[in-house]
N, C-alpha and C positions, 0 to 999 in steps of 0.2 A: 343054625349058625355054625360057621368051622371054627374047626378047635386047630391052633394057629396056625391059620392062613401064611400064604408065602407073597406079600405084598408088590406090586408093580415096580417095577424099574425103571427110568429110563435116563436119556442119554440127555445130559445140562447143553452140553455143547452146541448139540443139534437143535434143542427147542432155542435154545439163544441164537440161533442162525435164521429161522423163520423171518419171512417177510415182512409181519407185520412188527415181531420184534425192532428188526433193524431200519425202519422206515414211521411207525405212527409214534404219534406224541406220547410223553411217559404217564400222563396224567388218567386214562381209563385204567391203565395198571397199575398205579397206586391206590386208587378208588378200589378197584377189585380184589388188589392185595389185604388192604383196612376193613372189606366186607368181610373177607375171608377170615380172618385173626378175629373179626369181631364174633363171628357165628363159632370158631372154633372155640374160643374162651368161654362162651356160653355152652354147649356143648362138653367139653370138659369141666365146666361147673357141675353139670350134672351127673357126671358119674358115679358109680358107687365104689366101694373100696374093692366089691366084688366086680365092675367092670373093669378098675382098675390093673388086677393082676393077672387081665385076660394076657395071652402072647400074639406075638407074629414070628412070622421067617423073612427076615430080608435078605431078596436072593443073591446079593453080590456075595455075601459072606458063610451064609447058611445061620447066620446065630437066632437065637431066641431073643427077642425085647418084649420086656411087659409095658404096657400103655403109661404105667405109670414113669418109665425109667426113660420113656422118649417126650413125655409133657415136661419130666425137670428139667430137659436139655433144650428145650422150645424156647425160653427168654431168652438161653447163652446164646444162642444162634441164628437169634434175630440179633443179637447188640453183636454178634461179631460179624456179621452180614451187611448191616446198617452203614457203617463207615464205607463199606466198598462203594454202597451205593452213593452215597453222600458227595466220594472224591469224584464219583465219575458225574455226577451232576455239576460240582465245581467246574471240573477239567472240561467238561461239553458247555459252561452255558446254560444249564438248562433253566 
């Protein structure tokens, strides 16, 4: 296993540009999102205190985060993420 890893990056912009983004219905990617949050909450159940304070490198900034200090930011981020989604379901209709 590495001892902390420098994690993937990519570009918001560009995946929101994708074809099927701007074109298929929202509803596989809501299902897909709800799978996702469901296996990762299980998943960080199961951690130990010692997986916990394993690190990473995220490359935009070079810092160090322990697993545990990026799960406590995981609710904020979904309830501040939520509402974006919400107004633009309003605004579109969907």
């Amino acid at each position: 296993m590495e001892n902390k890893p420098v994690i993937k990056q990519y570009d918001e912009n560009l995946w929101s540009d994708l074809h099927d983004s701007l074109t298929m219905p929202i509803e596989p990617t809501l299902s897909l999102l709800e799978a996702l949050h469901f296996r990762l909450t299980y998943i960080m159940n199961s951690l130990s205190e010692k997986d916990l304070e394993k690190k990473f490198i995220h490359p935009e900034n070079r810092n160090e985060f322990a697993l545990k200090e990026i799960i406590a930011t995981y609710p904020w981020r979904g309830n501040h993420h939520l509402p974006h989604v919400t107004e633009l379901k309003k605004r579109d209709n969907w």
